[in-house]
C-alpha positions in Angstrom: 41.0 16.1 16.2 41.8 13.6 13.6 40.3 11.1 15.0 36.8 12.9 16.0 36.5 13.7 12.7 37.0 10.0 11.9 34.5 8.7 14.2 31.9 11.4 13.1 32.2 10.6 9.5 31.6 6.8 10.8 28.8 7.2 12.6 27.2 9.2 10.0 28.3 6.5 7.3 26.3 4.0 9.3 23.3 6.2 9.7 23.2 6.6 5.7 23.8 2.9 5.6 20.7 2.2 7.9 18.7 4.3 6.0 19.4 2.8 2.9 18.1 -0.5 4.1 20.5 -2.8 2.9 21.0 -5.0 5.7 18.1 -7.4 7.2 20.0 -9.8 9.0 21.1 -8.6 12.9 22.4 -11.3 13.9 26.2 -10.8 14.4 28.6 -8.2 15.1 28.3 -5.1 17.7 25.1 -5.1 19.0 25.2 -1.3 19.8 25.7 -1.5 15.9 22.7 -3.5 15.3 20.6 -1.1 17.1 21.6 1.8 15.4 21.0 0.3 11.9 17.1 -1.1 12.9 16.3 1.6 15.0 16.9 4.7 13.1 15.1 4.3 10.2 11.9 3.3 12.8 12.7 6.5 14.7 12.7 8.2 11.2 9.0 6.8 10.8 8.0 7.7 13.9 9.5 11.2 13.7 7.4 11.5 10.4 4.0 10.0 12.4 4.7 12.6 15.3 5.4 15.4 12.4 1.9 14.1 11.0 -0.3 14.3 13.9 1.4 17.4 15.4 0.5 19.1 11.9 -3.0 17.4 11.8 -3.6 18.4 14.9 -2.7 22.8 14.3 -4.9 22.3 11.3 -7.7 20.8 13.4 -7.9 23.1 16.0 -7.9 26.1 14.1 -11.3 25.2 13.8 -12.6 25.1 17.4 -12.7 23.2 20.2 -15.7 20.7 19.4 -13.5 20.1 15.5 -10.5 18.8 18.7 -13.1 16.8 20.5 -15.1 15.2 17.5 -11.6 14.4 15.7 -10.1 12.9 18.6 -12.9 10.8 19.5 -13.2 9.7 16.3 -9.6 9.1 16.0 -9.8 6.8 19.2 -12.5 4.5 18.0 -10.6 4.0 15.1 -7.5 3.1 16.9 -9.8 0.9 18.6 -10.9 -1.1 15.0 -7.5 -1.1 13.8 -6.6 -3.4 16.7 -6.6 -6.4 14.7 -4.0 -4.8 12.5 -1.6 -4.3 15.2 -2.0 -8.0 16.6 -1.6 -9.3 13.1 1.0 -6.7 12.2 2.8 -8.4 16.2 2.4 -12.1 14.6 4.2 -11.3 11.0 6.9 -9.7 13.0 7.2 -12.3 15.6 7.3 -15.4 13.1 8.8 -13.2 10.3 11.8 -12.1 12.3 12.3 -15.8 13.8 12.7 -17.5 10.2 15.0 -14.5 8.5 16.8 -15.8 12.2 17.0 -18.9 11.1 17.7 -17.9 7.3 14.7 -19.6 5.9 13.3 -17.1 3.4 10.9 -18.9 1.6 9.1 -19.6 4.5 9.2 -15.7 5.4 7.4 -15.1 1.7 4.7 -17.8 2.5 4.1 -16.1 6.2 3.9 -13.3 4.7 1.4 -14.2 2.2 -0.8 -16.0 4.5 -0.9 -12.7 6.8 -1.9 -10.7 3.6 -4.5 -13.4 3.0 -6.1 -12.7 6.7 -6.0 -8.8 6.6 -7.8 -8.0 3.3 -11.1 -9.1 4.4 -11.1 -7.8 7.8 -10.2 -4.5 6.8 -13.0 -4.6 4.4 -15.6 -5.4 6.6 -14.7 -3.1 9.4 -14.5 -0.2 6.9 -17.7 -0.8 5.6 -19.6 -1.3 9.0 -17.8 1.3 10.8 -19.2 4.0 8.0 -22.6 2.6 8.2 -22.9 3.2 12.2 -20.6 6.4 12.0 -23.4 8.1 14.3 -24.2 5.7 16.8 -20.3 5.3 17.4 -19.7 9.1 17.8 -23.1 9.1 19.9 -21.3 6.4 21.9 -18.1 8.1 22.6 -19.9 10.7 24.6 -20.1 13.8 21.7 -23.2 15.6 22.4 -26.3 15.4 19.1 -24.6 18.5 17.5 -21.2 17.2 17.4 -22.3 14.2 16.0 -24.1 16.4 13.8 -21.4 18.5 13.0 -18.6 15.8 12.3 -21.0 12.9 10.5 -19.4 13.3 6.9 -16.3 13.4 8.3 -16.5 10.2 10.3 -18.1 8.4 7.7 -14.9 9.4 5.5 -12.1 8.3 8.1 -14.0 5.1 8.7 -14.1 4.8 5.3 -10.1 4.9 5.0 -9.6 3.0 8.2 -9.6 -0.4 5.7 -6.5 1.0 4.0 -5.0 2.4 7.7 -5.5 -1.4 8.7 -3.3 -2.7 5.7 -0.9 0.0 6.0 0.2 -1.3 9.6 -0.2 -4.8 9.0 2.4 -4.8 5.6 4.8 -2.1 7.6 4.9 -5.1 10.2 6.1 -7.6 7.8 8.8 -5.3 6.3 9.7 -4.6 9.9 9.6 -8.5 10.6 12.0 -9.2 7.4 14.3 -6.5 8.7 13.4 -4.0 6.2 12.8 -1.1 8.4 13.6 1.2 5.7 11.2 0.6 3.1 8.3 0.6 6.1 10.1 4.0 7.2 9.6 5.0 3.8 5.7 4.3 3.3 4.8 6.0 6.5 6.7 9.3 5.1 5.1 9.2 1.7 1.5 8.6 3.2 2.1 11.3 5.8 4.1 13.7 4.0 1.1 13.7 1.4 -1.6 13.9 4.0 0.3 16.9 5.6 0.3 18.4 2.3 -3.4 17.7 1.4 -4.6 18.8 4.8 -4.8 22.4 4.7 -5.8 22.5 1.0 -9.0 20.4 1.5 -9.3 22.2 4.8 -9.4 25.7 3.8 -9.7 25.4 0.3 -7.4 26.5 -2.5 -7.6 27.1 -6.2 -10.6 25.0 -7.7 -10.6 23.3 -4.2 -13.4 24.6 -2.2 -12.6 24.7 1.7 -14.1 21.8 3.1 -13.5 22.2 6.6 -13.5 19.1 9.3 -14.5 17.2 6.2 -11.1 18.0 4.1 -9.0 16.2 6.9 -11.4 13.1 6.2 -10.4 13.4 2.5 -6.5 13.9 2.7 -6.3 10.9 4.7 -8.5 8.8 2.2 -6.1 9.7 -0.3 -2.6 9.7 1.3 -3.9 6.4 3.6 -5.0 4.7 0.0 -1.7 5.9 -1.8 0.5 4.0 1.1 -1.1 0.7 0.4 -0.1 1.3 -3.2 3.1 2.1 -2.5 3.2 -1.4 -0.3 1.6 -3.5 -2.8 4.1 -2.0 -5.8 7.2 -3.0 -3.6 6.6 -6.4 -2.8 5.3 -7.2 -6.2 9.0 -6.1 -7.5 10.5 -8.5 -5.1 12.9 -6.3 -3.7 12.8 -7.6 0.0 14.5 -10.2 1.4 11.8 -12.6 1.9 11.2 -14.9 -1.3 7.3 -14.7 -2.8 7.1 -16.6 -5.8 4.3 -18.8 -6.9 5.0 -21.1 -4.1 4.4 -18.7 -1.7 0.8 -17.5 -3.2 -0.2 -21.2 -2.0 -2.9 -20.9 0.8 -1.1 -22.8 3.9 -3.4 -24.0 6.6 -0.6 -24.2 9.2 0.8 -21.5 9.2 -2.5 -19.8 9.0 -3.7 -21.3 12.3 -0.2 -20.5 13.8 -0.4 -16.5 12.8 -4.8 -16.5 14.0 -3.2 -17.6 17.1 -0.4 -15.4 17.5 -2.5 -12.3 16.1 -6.0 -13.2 18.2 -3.5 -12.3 21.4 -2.5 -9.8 19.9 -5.5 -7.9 19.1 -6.9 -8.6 22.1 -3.8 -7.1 23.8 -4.6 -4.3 21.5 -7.9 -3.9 22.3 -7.7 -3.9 26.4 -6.0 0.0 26.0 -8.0 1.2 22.9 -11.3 0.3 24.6 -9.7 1.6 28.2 -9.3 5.0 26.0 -13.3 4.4 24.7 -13.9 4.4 29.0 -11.3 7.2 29.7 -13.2 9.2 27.3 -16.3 8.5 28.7 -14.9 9.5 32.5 -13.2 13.0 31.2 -16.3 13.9 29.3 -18.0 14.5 32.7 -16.1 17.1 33.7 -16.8 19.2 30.3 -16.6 19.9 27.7 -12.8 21.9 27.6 -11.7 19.3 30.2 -12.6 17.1 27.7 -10.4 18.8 24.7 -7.8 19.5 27.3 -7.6 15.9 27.8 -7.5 14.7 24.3 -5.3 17.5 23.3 -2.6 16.2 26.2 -3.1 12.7 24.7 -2.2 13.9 20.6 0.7 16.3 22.1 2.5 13.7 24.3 2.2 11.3 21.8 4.2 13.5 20.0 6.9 13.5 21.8 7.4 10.1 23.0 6.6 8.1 19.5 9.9 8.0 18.3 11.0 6.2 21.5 8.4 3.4 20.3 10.6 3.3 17.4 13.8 1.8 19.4 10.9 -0.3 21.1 10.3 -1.8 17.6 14.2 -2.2 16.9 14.2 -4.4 20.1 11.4 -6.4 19.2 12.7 -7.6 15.3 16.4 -8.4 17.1 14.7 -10.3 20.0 12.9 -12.5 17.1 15.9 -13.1 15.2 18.4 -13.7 17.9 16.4 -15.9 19.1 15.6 -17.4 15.5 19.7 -17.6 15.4 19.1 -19.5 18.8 21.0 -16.8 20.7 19.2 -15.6 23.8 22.3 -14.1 25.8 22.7 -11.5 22.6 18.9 -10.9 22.0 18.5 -10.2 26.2 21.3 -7.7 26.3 20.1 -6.1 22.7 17.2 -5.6 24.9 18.2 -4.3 28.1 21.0 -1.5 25.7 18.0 -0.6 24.4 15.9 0.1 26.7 18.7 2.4 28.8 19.1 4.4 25.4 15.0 4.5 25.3 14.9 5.5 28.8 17.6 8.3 28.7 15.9 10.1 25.7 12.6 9.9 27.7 13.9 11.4 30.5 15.2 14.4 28.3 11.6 14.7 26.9 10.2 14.6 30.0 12.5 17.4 31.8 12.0 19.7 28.4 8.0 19.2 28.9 8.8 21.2 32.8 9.3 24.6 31.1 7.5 23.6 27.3 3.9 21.7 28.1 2.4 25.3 28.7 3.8 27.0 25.7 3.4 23.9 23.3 -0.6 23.5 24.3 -0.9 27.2 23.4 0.5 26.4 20.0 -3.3 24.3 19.4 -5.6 26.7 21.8 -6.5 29.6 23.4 -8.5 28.6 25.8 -7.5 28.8 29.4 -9.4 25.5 30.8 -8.2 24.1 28.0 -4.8 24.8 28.7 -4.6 24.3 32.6 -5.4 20.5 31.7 -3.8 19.6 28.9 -0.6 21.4 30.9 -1.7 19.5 34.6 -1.6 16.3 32.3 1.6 16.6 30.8 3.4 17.1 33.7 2.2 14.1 35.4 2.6 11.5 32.9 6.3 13.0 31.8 7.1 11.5 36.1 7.1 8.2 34.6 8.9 8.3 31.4 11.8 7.0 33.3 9.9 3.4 33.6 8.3 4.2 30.2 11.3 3.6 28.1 11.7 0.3 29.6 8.0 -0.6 29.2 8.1 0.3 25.6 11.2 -1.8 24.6 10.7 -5.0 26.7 6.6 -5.1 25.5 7.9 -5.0 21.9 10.3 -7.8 22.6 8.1 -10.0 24.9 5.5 -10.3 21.5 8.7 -11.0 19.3 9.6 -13.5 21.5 5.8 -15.2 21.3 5.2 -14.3 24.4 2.1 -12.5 23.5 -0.5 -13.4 26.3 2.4 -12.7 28.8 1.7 -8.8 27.5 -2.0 -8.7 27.2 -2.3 -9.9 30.9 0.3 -7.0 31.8 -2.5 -4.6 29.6 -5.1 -5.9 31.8 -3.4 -5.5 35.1 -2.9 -1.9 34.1 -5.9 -0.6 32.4 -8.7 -3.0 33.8 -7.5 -3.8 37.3 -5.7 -0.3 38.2 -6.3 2.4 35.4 -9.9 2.8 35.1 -11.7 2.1 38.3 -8.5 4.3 40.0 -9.8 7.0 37.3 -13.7 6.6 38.7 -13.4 6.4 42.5 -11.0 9.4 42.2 -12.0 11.2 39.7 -16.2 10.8 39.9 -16.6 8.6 43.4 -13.7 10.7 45.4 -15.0 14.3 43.2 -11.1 15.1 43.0 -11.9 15.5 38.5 -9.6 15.9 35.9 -6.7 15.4 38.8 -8.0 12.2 39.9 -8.0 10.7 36.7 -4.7 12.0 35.5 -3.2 10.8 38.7 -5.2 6.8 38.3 -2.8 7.1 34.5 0.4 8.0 35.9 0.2 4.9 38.5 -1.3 2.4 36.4 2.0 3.2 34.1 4.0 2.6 36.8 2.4 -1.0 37.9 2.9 -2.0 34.5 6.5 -0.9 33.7 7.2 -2.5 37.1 5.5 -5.7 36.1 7.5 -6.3 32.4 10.9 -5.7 34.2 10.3 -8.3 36.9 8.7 -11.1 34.1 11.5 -10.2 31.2 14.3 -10.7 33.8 12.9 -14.3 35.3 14.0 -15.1 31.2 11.0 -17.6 30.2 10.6 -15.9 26.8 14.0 -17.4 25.9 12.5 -21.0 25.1 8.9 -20.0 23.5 8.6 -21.4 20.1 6.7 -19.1 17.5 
């Protein structure tokens, strides 16, 4: 009894200690150790993103089906503009991670800089002409003239804010590269924990608030989304991270520039193969209706749910890949991998037997409708038949990209989505006239190919010598 207690009061002191942030290097000791203290503060931020969109998401549909449709659709094109934050926010990780490896933390502060130096402008520019063609881009995600209509404001709003979304990811990537998983835990919660309290007010109104509507979900993400960055900006001014930015590290650097374009042009374009295959998937599910539609994109926001903090031990296995190998030891960065991907792949499978007997009664949390229902439902219980691959997936395409690897991944992307996913969702869903089934069906095997495919290439062990 004695020594239970010991061990729980041990494993709960470690849990306070990861949260706390205090250690960036994972280079020695137990590895199952290592994992726990980078992985549970990015499970934390990931719990708070799935507690964010689940809440987003009740607040949405309480005002109809077309308010699920034009907010998803929306929400997909933006995913598919913030790509070049996620293949920049993949290239400050990568070489981050590799020189806190190799303890060099100056040159850590100057990556960083230079990535900070790429981002601003971009995310400028894309917020800016994103607004401007709000309608055309609704119009060309397949929302009929009077939900285009209906959901302008709005869309000019989140386009607006998708600048500060793209800086936001990009600086959580470089905490997450330096090891600081904590603080980047910590910015997601304050931006989300703010939206989720914002929502409903602008929403339905309250006080001197007048209710808004779709609109006031545009504004509470302006204004948690802008309050993040702050946050960001505020904490590496102070200095508190491990990385050293001092004046030396404000220098422009041409090198290092060219080395992170590189790295984060694979990247985005990684990125970009399953944001645009969403654009397409869209497209496909929009012929069968409009509640097959909603069903769809309602399946989409609700599994996402569930599996995001699994991406979070995915993003653990990526930052000790880049600094084991950093520390020039592959053996422990291949078996941090392959631990985490069996804990990834047993809390996948536990989410995936729970959705048997809870995708009906969760959907009906969000909607009424029957049709609606019946395919988010049919959805969820055919993607939750791979999540025992999925876990895998997730962890070893994190720490391919850590490992520089990047083009490795985006090839994997476009065997899945380009070659299998979405002509198997056309011939069987439109050509073959099997609908909603087909193309659910086309998703479930196109995850298999490609969990299949990063096993085989992570275990022939060629990302052990890539330089970054």
């Amino acid at each position: 009894m004695k020594e239970a207690l010991l061990k729980t009061r041990s494993f709960f002191s470690l849990l306070r200690h990861s949260i706390s942030g205090k250690e960036s290097n994972f280079t020695s000791g137990s590895i199952n150790r290592t994992i726990i203290l980078l992985s549970v503060p990015m499970v934390a931020e990931l719990l708070m993103e799935s507690l964010f969109v689940c809440s987003n998401l009740f607040f949405v549909s309480r005002l109809g089906t077309n308010a699920i449709s034009i907010a998803g659709a929306t929400t997909t094109f933006i995913t598919f503009c913030y790509s070049v934050s996620i293949g920049l926010g993949i290239a400050a990780s990568a070489m981050i991670s590799r020189r806190i490896g190799e303890k060099k933390f100056k040159a850590a502060g100057q990556t960083a800089m230079q990535v900070i130096y790429i981002t601003t402008p971009i995310a400028v520019i894309i917020s800016i002409v994103c607004a401007v063609w709000t309608s055309e881009i609704m119009g060309l995600m397949g929302l009929s003239p009077a939900m285009v209509q209906e959901g302008y404001t709005y869309g000019v709003v989140m386009f607006s804010s998708s600048g500060f979304l793209i800086l936001r990811i990009v600086i959580n990537g470089i905490f997450r590269g330096a090891g600081d998983a904590s603080t980047a835990m910590r910015v997601l919660w304050v931006s989300n924990a703010l939206n989720i309290i914002l929502c409903p007010i602008f929403i339905f109104g309250w006080g001197i608030i007048p209710a808004f509507g779709l609109l006031g979900v545009g504004i509470a993400t302006l204004i948690a989304r802008l309050i993040g960055v702050l946050y960001q900006a505020w904490y590496l001014i102070i200095g508190k991270t491990v990385m050293k930015i001092g004046l030396a590290q404000l220098v422009f650097h041409l090198d290092i520039f060219k080395r992170i374009l590189k790295l984060a042009f694979s990247g985005t374009v990684q990125f970009i193969i399953p944001a645009s295959s969403w654009v397409f998937m869209i497209k496909i599910m929009s012929h069968f209706g409009e509640n097959a539609l909603a069903g769809y994109i309602l399946a989409q926001r609700v599994t996402s749910i569930a599996t995001m903090p699994a991406w979070g031990l995915g993003n653990a296995a990526g930052i000790l890949t880049g600094q084991n190998l950093g520390a020039r030891q592959p053996d422990r960065a291949e078996k941090s991998v392959w631990r985490a991907g069996m804990l990834n792949m047993g809390f996948l499978v536990l989410i995936g037997i729970c959705w048997i007997f809870l995708a009906a009664p969760v959907v009906k949390i969000f909607t009424d409708i029957p049709e609606v229902i019946s395919q988010s439902t049919m959805y969820i219980h055919l993607i939750s038949m791979a999540y025992v691959l999925l876990g895998y997936t997730m962890v070893i395409s994190r720490a391919l990209n850590a490992a520089g690897e990047v083009k490795v991944v985006t090839w994997l992307y476009i065997l899945m989505f380009y070659i299998v996913q979405i002509p198997l969702a056309y011939v069987l869903g439109i050509a073959f006239n099997l609908g909603s089934n087909g193309v659910f069906t086309a998703i479930l095997l196109s995850e298999i190919v490609l969990a299949v495919a990063c096993i085989l290439i992570f275990r022939k062990g060629k990302w052990k010598t890539t330089k970054v």
